[in-house]
C-alpha angles and dihedrals in degrees: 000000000000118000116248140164087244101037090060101046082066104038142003127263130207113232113281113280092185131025118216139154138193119282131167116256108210128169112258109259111237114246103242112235113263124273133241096239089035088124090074087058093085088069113041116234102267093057088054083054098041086048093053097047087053103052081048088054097039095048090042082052090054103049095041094047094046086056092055110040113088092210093063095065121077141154117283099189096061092175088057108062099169095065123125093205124099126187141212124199090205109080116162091269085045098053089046093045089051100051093049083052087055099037085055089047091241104116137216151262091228119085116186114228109204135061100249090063105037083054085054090055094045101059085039094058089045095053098047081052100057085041100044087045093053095044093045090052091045100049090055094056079053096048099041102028121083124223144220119174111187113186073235144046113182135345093295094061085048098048093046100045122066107202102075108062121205137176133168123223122300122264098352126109103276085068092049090053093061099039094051096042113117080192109118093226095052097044087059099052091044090055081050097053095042086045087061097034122176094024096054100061132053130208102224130029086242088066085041099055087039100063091050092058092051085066139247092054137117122204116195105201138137126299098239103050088044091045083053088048092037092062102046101047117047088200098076132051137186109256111213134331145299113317091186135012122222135122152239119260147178108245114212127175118282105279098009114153095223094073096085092035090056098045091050087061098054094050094058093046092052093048084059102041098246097140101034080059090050085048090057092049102054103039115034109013098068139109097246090056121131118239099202111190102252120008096194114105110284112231132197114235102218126219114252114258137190093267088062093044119023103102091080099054080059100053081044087056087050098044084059101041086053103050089048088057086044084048089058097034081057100055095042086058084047090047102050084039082064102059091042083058099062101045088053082056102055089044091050096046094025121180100358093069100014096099086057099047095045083053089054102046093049087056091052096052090056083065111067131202100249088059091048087052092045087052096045086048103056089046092054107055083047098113102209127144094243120130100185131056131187106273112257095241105178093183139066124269093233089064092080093053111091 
């Protein structure tokens, strides 16, 4: 018999020859057959979003930032040096093109050539690592792993939730258990049960198994009689630990001389094994046992969130922040090498085409930065499909003729 308070201050008990506790018999969910978009479960929807928004930025920045950055255009025609055409590899299909090559890890083509742009890539190759690594990773938990979701996990989910009943058997010590708990979560599931009495409670363990096979039921019962259950029908499972600790006991009348004897006994039998090998017996190395495919604990590969990976969403945000500056940084040096052109012009050709220059240059000071920049900026978030613009000459033509 199990050993309880009420039970000894009746009788005597032998010392334990087996230890239990009560645990919560439920039937095995069935896996549900895999999906046909089952390969986007590794990242969770928002990163695929998050992933999306980003390849549509980050090709938007290019594009922009090669527009406006003096260093990205060049002369496509190198044998003809007095052309007015230049001339950029990244058009809008182009920077798009180039950042899908990037995101499938098959390159481009394409190369950027300044350094607002490289710094753009960059950023860009370091981020579809991070997200093609994790994916990849992911995607083999969800592959090799396999997989058992229960609605619960232990006596908590079963006490807070109200569409899977669930009762013990009537007047034994698993009841008692629950009536006399001063723990909050037993006491809640004891007021449940005795809400719902009598449905809630069986009288024998066979009622009992088979409501729980039936579905959407819970039975709390002790660890030795479900472990026995457990091994001989692959449809149900144990769900969580202990929730007590006692033991099983001979019971023998107040004062009776066989209660050392006997727990001496069983002393001795559990010192050689002997009852660890009868356990064994008995209970697993039968014929009715139940050979489950992998007896190791079944884990759940969870989806990656933005918790796991959002770091990188934030170095991506930088990368671009910082090329723009560099973008900027790139037309104000074009812009003053411009100006020490044409003084080392004038110096070179001297009075012959300085009337010209000076011209030039005055009309260039009347111009400020600032409006240049203003110009270059509302060319550059023109999305056309143009892949040439006039050349920026700052000087006058006479000034090549010697």
């Amino acid at each position: 018999m199990t050993i309880t308070y009420a039970r000894e201050s009746v009788i005597d008990f032998t010392k334990p020859f087996m230890n239990l506790g009560i645990s919560i018999l439920f039937k095995v969910t069935s896996i549900p057959p895999p999906r046909l978009f089952s390969f986007m479960k590794p990242l969770a929807f928002d990163i695929w979003i998050y992933v999306l928004a980003s390849y549509v930025i980050v090709s938007l920045t290019i594009y922009v930032v090669s527009k406006f950055s003096p260093f990205e255009w060049h002369n496509s025609k190198h044998c003809n040096l007095n052309t007015d055409l230049l001339y950029s590899q990244f058009t809008i299909g182009n920077s798009f093109w180039f950042t899908v090559g990037t995101l499938m890890q098959q390159g481009s083509d394409i190369n950027p050539k300044a350094y607002s742009t490289r710094i753009v890539s960059s950023i860009w190759w370091f981020f579809t690592l991070i997200i093609i690594s994790s994916y990849t990773a992911n995607l083999a938990a969800f592959l090799t792993v396999e997989r058992m979701t229960t609605p619960i996990e232990n006596a908590e989910d079963l006490a807070s939730q109200t569409e899977i009943s669930y009762g013990t058997l009537e007047s034994g010590s698993t009841m008692t258990f629950f009536r006399d708990s001063m723990m909050e979560t037993y006491q809640k599931m004891w007021r449940n049960m005795d809400n719902k009495k009598p449905s809630s409670f069986t009288s024998t363990y066979e009622e009992g198994i088979k409501r729980v096979i039936e579905g959407n039921y819970a039975f709390l019962m002790e660890s030795t009689m479900l472990d026995y259950i457990v091994q001989r029908d692959c449809n149900l499972t144990q769900i969580g630990g202990l929730l007590d600790t006692k033991g099983y006991g001979i019971a023998t009348p107040k004062g009776s001389l066989w209660r050392d004897k006997i727990s001496l006994a069983i002393l001795e039998l559990q010192e050689k094994g002997d009852i660890q090998m009868l356990y064994n017996k008995w209970w697993k190395n039968t014929d009715e046992t139940c050979y489950r495919k992998s007896n190791s604990k079944q884990f759940k590969a969870n989806a990656l969130g933005l918790d796991n990976i959002g770091g990188v969403f934030v170095v991506l945000i930088l990368g671009i922040l910082i090329a723009v500056c560099v973008a900027f940084y790139e037309f104000w040096q074009y812009y003053h090498l411009q100006d020490k052109s044409i003084e080392m012009d004038s110096q070179l050709f001297g009075d012959k085409g300085h009337q010209a220059i000076y011209m030039t240059v005055e009309q260039r000071h009347r111009r400020s930065i600032w409006v240049e920049l203003k110009d270059e900026l509302k060319y550059s978030v023109r999305f056309m499909e143009s892949r040439q613009r006039p050349a920026l000459r700052r000087q006058c033509p006479n000034c090549y003729t010697i």
